[in-house]
TIPARO-994708 format. One record per residue (C-alpha): residue in three letters; x, y, z. Coordinates in pm, whole numbers, plus 32768, in hexadecimal, padded with zeros to 4 digits. Example, Ala and Ser with C-alpha at 12.3 -4.5 7.8 and 13.67 -1.06 7.14 Angstrom:
BEGIN
<senu aa="Ala" c1="84CE" c2="7E3E" c3="830C"/>
<senu aa="Ser" c1="8557" c2="7F96" c3="82CA"/>
//
This chain:
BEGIN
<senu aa="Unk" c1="6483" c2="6951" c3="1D42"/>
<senu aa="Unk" c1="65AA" c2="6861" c3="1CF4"/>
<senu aa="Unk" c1="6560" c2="6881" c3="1B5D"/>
<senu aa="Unk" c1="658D" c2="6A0A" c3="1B83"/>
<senu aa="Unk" c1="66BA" c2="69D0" c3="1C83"/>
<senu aa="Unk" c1="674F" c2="6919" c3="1B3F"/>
<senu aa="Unk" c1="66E4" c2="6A23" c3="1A30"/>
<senu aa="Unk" c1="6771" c2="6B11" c3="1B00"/>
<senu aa="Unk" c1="68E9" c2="6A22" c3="1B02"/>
<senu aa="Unk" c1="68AA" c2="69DA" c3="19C8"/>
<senu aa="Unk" c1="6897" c2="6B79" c3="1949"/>
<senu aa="Unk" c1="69BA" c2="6BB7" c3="1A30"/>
<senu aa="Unk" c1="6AAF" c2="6AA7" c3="19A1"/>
<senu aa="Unk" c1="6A29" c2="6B49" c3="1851"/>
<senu aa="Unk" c1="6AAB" c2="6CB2" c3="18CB"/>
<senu aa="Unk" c1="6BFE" c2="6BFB" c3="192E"/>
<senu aa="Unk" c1="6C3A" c2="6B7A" c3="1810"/>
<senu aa="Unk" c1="6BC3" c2="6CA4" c3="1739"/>
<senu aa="Unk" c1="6CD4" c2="6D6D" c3="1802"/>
<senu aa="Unk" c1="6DF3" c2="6C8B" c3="17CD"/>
<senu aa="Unk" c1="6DB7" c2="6C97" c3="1661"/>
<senu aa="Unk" c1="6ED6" c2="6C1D" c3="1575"/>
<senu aa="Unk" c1="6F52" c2="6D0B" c3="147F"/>
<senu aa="Unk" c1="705B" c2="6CE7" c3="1347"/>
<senu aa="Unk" c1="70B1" c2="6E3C" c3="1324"/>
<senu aa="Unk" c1="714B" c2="6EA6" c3="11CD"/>
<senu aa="Unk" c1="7270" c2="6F8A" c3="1181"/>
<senu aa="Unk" c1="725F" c2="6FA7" c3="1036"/>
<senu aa="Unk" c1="70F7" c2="6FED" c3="0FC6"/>
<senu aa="Unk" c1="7063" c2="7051" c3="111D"/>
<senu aa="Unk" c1="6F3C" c2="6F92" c3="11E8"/>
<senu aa="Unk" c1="6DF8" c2="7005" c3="120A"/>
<senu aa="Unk" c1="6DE3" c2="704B" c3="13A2"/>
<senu aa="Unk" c1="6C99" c2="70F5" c3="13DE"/>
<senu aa="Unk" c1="6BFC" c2="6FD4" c3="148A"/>
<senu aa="Unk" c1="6D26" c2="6F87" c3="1574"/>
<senu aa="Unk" c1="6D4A" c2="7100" c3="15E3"/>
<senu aa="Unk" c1="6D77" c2="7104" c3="1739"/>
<senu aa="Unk" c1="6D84" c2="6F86" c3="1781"/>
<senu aa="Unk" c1="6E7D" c2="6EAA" c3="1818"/>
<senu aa="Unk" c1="6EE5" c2="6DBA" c3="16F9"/>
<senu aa="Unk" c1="6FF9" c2="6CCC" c3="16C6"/>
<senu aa="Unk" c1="70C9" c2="6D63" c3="15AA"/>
<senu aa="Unk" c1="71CB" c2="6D01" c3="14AC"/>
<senu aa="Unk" c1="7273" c2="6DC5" c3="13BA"/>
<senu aa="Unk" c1="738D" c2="6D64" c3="12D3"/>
<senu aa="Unk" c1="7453" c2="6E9A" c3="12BC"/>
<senu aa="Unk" c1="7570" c2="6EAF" c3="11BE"/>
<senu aa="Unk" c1="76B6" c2="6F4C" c3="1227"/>
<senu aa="Unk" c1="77FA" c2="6FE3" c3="11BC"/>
<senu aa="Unk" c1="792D" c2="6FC9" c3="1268"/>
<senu aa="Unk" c1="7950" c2="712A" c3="12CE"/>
<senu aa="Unk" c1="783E" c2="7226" c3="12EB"/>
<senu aa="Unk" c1="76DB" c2="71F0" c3="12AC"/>
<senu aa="Unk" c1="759F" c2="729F" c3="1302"/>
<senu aa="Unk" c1="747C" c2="71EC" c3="13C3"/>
<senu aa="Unk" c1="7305" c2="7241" c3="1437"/>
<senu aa="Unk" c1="722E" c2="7163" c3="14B0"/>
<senu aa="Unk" c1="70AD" c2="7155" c3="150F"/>
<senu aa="Unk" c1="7129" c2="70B4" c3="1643"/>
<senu aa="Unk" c1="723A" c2="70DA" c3="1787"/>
<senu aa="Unk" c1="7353" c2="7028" c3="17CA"/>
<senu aa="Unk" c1="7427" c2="7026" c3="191A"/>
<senu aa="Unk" c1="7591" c2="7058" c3="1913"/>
<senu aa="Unk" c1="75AB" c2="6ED5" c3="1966"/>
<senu aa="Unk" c1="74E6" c2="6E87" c3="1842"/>
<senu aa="Unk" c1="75A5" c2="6F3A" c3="176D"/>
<senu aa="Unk" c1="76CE" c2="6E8A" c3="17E2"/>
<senu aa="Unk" c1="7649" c2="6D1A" c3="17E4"/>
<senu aa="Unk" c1="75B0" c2="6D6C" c3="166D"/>
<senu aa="Unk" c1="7705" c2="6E07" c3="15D5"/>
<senu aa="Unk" c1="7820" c2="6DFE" c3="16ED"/>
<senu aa="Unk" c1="78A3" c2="6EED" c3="17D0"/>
<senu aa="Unk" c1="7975" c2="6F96" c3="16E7"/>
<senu aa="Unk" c1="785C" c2="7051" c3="164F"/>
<senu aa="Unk" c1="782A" c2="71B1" c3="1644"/>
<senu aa="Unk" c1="76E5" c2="727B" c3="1655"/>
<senu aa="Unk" c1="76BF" c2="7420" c3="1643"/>
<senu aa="Unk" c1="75B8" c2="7505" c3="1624"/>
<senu aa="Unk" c1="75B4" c2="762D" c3="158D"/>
<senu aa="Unk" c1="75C2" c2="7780" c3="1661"/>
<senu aa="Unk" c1="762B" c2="78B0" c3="15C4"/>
<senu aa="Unk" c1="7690" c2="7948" c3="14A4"/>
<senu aa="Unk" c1="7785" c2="7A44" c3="1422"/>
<senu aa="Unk" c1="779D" c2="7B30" c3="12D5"/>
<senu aa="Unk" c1="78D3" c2="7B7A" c3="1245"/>
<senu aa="Unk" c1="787F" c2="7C13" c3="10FF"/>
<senu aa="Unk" c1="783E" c2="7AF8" c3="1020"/>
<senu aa="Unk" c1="7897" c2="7A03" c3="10FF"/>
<senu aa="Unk" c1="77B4" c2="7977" c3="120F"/>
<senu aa="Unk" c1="781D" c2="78CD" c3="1345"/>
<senu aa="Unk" c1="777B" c2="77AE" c3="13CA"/>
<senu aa="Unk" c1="7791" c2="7787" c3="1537"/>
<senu aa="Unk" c1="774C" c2="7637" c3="159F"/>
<senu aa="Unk" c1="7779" c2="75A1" c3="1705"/>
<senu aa="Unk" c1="77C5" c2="744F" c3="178F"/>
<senu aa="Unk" c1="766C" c2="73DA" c3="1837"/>
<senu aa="Unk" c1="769A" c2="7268" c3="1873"/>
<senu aa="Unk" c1="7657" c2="7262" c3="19B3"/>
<senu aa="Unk" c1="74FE" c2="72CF" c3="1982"/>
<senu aa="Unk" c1="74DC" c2="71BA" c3="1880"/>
<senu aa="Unk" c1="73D2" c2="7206" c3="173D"/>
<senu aa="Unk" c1="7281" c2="72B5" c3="1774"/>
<senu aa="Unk" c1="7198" c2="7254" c3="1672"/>
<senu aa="Unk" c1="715D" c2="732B" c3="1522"/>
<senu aa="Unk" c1="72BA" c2="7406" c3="1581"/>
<senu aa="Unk" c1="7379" c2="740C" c3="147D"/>
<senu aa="Unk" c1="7503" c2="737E" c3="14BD"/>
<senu aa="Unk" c1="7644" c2="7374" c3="1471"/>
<senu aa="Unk" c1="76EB" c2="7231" c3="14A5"/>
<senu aa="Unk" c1="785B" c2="7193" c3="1481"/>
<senu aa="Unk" c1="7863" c2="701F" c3="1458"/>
<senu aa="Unk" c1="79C5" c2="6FA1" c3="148F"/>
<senu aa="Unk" c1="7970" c2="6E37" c3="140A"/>
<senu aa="Unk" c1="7940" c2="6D84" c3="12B7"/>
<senu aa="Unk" c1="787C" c2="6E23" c3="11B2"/>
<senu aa="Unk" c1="7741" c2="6D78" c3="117E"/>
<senu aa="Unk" c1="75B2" c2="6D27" c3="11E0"/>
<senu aa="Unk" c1="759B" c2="6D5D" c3="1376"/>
<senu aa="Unk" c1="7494" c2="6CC7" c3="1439"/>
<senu aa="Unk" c1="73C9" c2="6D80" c3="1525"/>
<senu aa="Unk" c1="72D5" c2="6CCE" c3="1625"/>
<senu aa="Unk" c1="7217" c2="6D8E" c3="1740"/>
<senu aa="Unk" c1="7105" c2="6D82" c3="17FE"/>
<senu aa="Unk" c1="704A" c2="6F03" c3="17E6"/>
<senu aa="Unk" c1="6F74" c2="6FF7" c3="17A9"/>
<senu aa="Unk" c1="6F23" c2="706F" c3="163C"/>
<senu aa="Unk" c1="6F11" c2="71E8" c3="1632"/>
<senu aa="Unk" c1="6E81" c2="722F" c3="14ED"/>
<senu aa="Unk" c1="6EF9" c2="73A5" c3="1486"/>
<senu aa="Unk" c1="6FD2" c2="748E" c3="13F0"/>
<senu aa="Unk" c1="7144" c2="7491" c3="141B"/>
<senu aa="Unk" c1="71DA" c2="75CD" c3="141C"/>
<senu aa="Unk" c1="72C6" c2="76DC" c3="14C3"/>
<senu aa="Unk" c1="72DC" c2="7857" c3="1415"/>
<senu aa="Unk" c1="7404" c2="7946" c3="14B5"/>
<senu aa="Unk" c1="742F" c2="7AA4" c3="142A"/>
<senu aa="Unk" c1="7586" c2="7B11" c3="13C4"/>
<senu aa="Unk" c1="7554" c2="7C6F" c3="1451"/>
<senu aa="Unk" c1="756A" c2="7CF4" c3="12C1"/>
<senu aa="Unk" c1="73FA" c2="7CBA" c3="1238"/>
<senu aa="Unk" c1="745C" c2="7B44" c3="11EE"/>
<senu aa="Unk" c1="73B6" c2="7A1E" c3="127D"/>
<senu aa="Unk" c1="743E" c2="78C3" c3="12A8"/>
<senu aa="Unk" c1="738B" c2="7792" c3="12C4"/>
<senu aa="Unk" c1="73DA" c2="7635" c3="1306"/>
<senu aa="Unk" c1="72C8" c2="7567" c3="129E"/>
<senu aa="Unk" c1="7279" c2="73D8" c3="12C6"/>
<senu aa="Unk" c1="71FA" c2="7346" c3="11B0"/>
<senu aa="Unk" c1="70D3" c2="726B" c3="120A"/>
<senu aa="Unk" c1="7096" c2="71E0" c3="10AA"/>
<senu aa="Unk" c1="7159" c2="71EF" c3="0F67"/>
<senu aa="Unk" c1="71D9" c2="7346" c3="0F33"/>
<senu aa="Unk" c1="7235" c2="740B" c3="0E2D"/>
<senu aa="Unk" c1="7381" c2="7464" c3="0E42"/>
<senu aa="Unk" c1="73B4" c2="7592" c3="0D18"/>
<senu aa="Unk" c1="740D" c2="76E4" c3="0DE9"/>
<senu aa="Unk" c1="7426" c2="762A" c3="0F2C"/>
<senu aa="Unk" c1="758E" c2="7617" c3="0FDB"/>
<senu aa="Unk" c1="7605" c2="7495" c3="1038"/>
<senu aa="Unk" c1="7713" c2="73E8" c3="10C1"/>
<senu aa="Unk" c1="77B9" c2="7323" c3="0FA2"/>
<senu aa="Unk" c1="77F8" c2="71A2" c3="0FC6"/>
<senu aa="Unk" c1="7978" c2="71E3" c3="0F11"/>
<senu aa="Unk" c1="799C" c2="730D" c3="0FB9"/>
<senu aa="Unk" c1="792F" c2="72E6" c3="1136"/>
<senu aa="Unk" c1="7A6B" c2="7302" c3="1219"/>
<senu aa="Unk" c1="7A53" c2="745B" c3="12AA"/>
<senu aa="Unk" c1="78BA" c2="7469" c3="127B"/>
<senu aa="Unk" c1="78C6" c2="75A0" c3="117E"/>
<senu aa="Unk" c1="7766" c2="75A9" c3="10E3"/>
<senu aa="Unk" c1="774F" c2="75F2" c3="0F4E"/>
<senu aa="Unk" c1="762C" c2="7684" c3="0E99"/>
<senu aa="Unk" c1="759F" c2="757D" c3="0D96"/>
<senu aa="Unk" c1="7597" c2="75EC" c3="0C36"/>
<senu aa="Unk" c1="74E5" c2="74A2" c3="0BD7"/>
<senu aa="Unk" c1="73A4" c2="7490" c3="0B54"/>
<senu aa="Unk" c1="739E" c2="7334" c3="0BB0"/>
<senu aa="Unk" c1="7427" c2="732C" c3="0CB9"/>
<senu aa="Unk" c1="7347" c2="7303" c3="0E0D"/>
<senu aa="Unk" c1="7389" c2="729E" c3="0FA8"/>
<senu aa="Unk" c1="7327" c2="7129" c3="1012"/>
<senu aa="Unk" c1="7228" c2="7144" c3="113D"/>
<senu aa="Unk" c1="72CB" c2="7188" c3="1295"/>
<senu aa="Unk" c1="73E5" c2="7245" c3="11DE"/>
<senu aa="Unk" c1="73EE" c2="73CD" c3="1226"/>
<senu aa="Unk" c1="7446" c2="74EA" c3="112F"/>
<senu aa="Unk" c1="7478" c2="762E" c3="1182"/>
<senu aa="Unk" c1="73C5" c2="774D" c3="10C1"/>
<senu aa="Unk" c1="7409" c2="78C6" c3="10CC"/>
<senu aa="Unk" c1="7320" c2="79F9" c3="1054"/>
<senu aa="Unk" c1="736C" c2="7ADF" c3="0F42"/>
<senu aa="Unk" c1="740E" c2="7A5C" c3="0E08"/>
<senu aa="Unk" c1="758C" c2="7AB4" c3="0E70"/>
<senu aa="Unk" c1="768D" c2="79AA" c3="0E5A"/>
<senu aa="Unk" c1="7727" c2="7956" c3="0FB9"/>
<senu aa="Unk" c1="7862" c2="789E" c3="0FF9"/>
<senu aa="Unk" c1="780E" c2="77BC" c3="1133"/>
<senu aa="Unk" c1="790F" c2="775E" c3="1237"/>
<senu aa="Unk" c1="78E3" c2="7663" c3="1354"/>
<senu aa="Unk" c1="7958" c2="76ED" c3="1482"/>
<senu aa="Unk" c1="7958" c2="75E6" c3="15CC"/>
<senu aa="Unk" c1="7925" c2="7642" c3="1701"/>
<senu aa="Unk" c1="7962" c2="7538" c3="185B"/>
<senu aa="Unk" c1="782A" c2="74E7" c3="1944"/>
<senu aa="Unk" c1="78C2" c2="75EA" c3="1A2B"/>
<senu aa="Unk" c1="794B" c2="7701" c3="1944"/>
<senu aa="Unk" c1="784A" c2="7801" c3="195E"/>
<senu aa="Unk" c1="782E" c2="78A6" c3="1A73"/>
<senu aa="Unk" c1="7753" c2="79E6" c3="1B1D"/>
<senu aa="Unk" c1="7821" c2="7B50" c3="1AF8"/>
<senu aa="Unk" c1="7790" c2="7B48" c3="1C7E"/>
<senu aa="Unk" c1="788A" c2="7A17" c3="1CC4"/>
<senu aa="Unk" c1="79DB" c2="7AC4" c3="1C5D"/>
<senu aa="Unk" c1="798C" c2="7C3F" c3="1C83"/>
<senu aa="Unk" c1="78D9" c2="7D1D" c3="1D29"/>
<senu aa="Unk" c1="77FE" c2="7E1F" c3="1C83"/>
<senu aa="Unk" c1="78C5" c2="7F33" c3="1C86"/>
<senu aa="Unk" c1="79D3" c2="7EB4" c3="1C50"/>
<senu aa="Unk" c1="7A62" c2="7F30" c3="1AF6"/>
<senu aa="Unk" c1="7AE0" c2="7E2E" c3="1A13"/>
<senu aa="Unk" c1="7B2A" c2="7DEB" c3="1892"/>
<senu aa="Unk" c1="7A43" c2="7D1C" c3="17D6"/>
<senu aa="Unk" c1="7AC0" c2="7C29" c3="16B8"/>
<senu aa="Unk" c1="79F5" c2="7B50" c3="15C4"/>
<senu aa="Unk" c1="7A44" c2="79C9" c3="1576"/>
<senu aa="Unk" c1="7B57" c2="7A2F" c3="148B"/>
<senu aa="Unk" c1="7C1F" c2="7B22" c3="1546"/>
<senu aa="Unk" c1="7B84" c2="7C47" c3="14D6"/>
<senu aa="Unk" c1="7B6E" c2="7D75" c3="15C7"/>
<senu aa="Unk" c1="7A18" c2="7DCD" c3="15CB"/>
<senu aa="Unk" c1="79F8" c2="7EB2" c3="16E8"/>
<senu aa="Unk" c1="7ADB" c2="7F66" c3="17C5"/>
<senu aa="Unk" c1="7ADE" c2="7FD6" c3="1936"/>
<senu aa="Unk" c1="798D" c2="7FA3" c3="1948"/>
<senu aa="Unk" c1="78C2" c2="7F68" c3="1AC4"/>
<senu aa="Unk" c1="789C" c2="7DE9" c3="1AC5"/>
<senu aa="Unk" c1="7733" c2="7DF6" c3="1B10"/>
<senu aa="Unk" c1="770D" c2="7E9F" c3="19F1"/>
<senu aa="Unk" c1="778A" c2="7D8F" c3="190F"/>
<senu aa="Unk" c1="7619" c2="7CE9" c3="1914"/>
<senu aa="Unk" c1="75A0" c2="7DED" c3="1831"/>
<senu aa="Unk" c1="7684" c2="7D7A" c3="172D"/>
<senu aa="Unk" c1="75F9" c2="7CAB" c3="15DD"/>
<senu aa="Unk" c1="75E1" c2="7B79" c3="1637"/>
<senu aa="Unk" c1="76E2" c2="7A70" c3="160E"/>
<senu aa="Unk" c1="782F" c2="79F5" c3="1696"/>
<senu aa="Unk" c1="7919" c2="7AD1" c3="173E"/>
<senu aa="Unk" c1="7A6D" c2="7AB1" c3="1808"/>
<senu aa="Unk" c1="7AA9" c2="7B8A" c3="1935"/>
<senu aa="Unk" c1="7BA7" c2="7B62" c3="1A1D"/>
<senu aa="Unk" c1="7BFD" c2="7A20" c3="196D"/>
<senu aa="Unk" c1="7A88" c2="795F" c3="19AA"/>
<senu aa="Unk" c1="7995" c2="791F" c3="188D"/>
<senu aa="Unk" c1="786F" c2="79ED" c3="18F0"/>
<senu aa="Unk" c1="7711" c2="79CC" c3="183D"/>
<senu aa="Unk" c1="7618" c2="7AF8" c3="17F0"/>
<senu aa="Unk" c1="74A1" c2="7A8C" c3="17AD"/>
//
C-alpha cells in the first residue's frame, strides 16, 4: 500500500512539473507549440521593438500589469474594431484596449515609448496553440484582415507597419519578394487585387459608444464617417444600425456598426 501511495506522488509531481513546463519562445522563426497547447508553462520570449508602433500576437495572455512591469507604463496597446471605405483608401479603426491586457493569438497594435531594441517577456501561462486572426467587412465587397503571424511570413502583397515609417501606424502593402513578418508580428491582408491606401485611425478605451446611449430611436439625426464626410441625413437614429459597418459620428460620439 505505501509503494503505490508513492507511485501515485511520484506520477503527480510528474504532472506538476509537466504543467509548469519552461518554454523559449521565438519571434523570429516561430516555435513549434503543439505539445504545450493548453498547458500552464513558464514562458520567455525576447521580443524586438521599435520605438513607436509595433504589432504583437502572442500564443499566450498577458495582464495589463504585466505589460507594464515587462515594458513600462507608458505603453500603448489597441485592437482593431472597424473599418471604413473611402474609395481607395481604407480606414483602420483601432481602439485603445489596455485595460483588458493581451488575449492570446489576437493580433495587436502596440506603441512602445522606450528605447528601440530586444524586450524581454517572462510569464507564467497558458499556451493556446491557434490561429490569430480578425476579418471586418468594409460594407463595399472588401474584406480586411489583420492577421498574426505565428511563424515566418511572407510578406509580398501583405500590408505592414514599417520600422522607418511607424509614427502614426499607417500600414503599407509590401512589394518585396523578400520581404516576410518575424513570428508574433501581424500583417494585414485585403481581398481582391486593388491597391488600398491604409490610414490608422485611434480611437480611446471609451470612444465608442451605443446610438442607444446618446439618442433615442426616433430621433432623426445626421450621420458622418471618420473623416467628416456626411454620409446620411435626417435619418431615425435607430435606424443607423443598418448602416455598413464601420465608424461613424453622431451627435459628436464615435459610434460603431457590426
Amino acid at each position: 500500500m505505501k509503494k503505490l501511495f508513492c507511485m501515485i506522488a511520484l506520477a503527480g509531481l510528474s504532472l506538476t512539473a509537466w504543467s509548469q513546463a519552461s518554454v523559449k519562445l521565438s519571434t523570429y522563426g516561430g516555435t513549434s507549440l503543439e505539445r504545450y497547447d493548453g498547458q500552464q508553462c513558464d514562458v520567455t520570449a525576447d521580443r524586438y521593438l521599435f520605438n513607436g508602433w509595433n504589432t504583437i500576437s502572442m500564443p499566450f495572455s498577458m495582464s495589463e500589469q504585466e505589460i507594464d512591469d515587462a515594458l513600462g507604463q507608458g505603453v500603448r496597446l489597441e485592437r482593431l474594431v472597424g473599418v471604413a471605405q473611402q474609395g481607395t483608401e481604407i480606414i483602420l479603426n483601432f481602439q485603445d484596449c489596455k485595460a483588458e491586457g493581451i488575449k492570446a493569438n489576437t493580433p495587436y497594435i502596440l506603441y512602445y515609448p522606450g528605447e528601440t531594441g530586444s524586450k524581454k517577456l517572462q510569464v507564467n501561462a497558458r499556451i493556446e496553440n491557434k490561429e490569430s486572426k480578425v476579418t471586418l467587412n468594409t460594407g463595399n465587397g472588401v474584406e480586411v484582415s489583420m492577421c498574426g503571424a505565428a511563424v515566418k511570413t511572407d510578406g509580398k502583397n501583405h500590408y505592414g507597419i514599417l520600422a522607418v515609417n511607424n509614427v502614426d501606424a499607417n500600414f503599407t502593402q509590401i512589394d518585396n519578394e523578400k520581404a516576410f513578418f518575424y513570428a508574433t508580428r501581424c500583417y494585414i491582408s485585403i481581398s481582391g487585387e486593388q491597391h488600398f491606401n491604409l490610414v490608422a485611425n485611434h480611437l480611446g478605451a471609451g470612444e465608442i459608444t451605443s446610438i442607444t446611449d446618446i439618442a433615442a430611436a426616433n430621433d432623426v439625426v445626421d450621420v458622418y464617417n471618420v473623416l467628416g464626410v456626411r454620409v446620411a441625413h435626417n435619418v431615425k437614429a435607430g435606424d443607423i444600425n443598418s448602416l455598413n459597418p464601420g465608424i461613424y459620428m453622431v451627435k459628436g460620439r464615435k459610434i460603431l456598426v457590426k
